[in-house]
N, C-alpha and C positions, 0 to 999 in steps of 0.2 A: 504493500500500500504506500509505503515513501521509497523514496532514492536511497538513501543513508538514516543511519540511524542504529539500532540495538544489533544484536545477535542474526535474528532472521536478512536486513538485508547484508549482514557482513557476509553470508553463508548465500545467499543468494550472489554476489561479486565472485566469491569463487568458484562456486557451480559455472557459472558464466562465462568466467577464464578460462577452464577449465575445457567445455564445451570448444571453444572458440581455439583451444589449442591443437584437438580433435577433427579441425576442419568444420564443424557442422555452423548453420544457418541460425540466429538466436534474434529471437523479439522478446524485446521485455515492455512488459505492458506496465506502467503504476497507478495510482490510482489520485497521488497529487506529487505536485513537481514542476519542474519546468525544463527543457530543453538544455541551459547551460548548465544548470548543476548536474542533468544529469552526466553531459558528454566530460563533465571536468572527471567527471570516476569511471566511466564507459566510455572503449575504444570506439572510434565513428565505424569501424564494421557491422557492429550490432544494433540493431534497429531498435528504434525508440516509438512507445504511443502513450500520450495520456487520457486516461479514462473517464477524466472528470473531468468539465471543461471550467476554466478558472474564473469565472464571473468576479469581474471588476464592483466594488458598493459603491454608492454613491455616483453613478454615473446616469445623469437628467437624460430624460425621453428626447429622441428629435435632435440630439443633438450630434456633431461631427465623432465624438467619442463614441456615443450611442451604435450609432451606424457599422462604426469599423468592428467595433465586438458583435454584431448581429451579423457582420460578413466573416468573421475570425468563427463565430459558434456554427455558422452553417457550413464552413469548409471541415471543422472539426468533426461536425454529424456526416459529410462524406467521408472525411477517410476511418472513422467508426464504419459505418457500413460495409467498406470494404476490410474492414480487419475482423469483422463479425463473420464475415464469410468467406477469409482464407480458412485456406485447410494446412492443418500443421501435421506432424508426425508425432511428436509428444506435448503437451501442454502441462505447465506445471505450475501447482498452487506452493510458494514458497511460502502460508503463513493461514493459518484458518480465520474462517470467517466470511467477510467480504471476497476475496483473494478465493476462497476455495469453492464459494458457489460461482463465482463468474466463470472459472476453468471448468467446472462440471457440465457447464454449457459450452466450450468452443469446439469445433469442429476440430476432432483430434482423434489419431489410430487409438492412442491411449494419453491417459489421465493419472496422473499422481500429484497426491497435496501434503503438504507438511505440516505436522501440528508442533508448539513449542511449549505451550503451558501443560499445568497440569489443572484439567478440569474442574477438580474436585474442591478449586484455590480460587481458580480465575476463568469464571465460567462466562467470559464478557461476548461472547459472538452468540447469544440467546435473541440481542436485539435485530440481528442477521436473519435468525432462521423462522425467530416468532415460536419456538416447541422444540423441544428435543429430536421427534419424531423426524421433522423436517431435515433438520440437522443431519440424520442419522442417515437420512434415506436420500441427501446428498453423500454423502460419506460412501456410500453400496454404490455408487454411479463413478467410483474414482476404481481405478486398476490395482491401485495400493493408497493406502493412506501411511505418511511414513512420522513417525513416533520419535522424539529426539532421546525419548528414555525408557526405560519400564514401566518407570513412575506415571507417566505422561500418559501411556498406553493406557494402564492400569485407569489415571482417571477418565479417561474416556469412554471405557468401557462400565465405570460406576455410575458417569453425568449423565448420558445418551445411550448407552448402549453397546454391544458389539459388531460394527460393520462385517467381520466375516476378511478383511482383509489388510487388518491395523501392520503394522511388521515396526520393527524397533531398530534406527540407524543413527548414532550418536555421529553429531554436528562435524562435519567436513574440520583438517585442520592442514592447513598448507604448510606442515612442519621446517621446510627450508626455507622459505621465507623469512619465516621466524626466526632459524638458527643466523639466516644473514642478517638480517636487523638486530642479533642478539650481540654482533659483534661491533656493532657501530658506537664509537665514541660517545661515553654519555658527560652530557654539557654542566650536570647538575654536583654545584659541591658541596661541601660541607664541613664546617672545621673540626669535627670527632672522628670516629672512626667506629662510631656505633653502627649497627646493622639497617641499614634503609630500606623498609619496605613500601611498596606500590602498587595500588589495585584499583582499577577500572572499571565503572562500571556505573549502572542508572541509580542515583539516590531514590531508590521503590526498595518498599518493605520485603518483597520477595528478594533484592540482590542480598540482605541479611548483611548489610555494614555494621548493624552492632554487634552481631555476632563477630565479626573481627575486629572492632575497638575490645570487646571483651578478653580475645586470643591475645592481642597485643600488648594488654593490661596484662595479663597472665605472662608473656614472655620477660 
């Protein structure tokens, strides 16, 4: 659903490299965005669409602004049209929710979606489906649905149900990359020689930062 941002679209940039390393053809669709942010993180060979179209507030009826975003929204609903009815070879939902019902519908040999929460916590794409049911019986229309943990599978199959073809595939990790930026001069000093730790990650009660202010009190 964005460019950038947590976990899913890090895991969605590799997938995507990935692919593209591969030789193969890659549209990524998102859901809000624009154009420059996205090409500053995506190579121009991969094709870009956005889903939503960005309506300007405050812009008066009749007027020259007016105009040009009612010519910008109806070129947008052509090339929607026509991306509603390519046909792809795999279409993939990198994030539940919004993201996994619109893939369930694109014209594709096959369908796989990714789930990253665990249901049972953060049961937020309710407003998506309207019922569990719905949910679910999206969920039966995907080839595989793919589960970032046990845990995650597990609450899905307590929230909704069991689709019949959940599978369990822990989050992509480009370990060389890593090991190369592991070697990169770090810029940061300090006048001790105490141990300096560093963690990353969303201030949300699920990333569990006081559980590490605690760890660190402890050490």
């Amino acid at each position: 659903d964005l460019i950038s941002g947590g976990g899913a679209e890090q895991i969605t940039k590799q997938l995507v490299d990935k692919l593209l390393q591969e030789g193969h053809d890659v549209t990524v669709a998102v859901r809000k965005g624009n154009r420059k942010d996205f090409y500053r993180i995506y190579p121009r060979k991969v094709k870009y669409f956005l889903l939503e179209f960005p309506w300007l507030d405050g812009v008066r009826r009749f007027t020259l602004r007016w105009l040009l975003q009612r010519f910008r929204f109806a070129f947008f609903c052509f090339r929607k049209f026509l991306l509603d009815r390519e046909k792809f070879d795999i279409a993939i939902a990198m994030k539940e929710g919004p993201c996994m019902k619109d893939i369930a519908n694109r014209n594709a040999k096959k369908h796989y979606g990714w789930v990253h929460v665990d249901y049972r916590y953060i049961y937020w794409t309710l407003g998506t489906f309207s019922s569990a049911e719905n949910e679910l019986k999206c969920f039966q229309q995907m080839d595989k649905v793919i589960c970032v943990s046990q845990a995650t599978a597990n609450g899905v199959v307590k929230t909704i149900g069991d689709s019949g073809n959940l599978v369990v595939c822990y989050n992509p990790i480009d370990v060389a990359r890593i090991q190369h930026m592991a070697k990169e001069k770090c810029t940061y000093s300090r006048d001790n020689n105490k141990p300096l730790f560093v963690s990353v990650g969303r201030l949300a009660k699920e990333k569990q930062f006081s559980m590490l202010l605690e760890a660190c009190k402890c050490l």
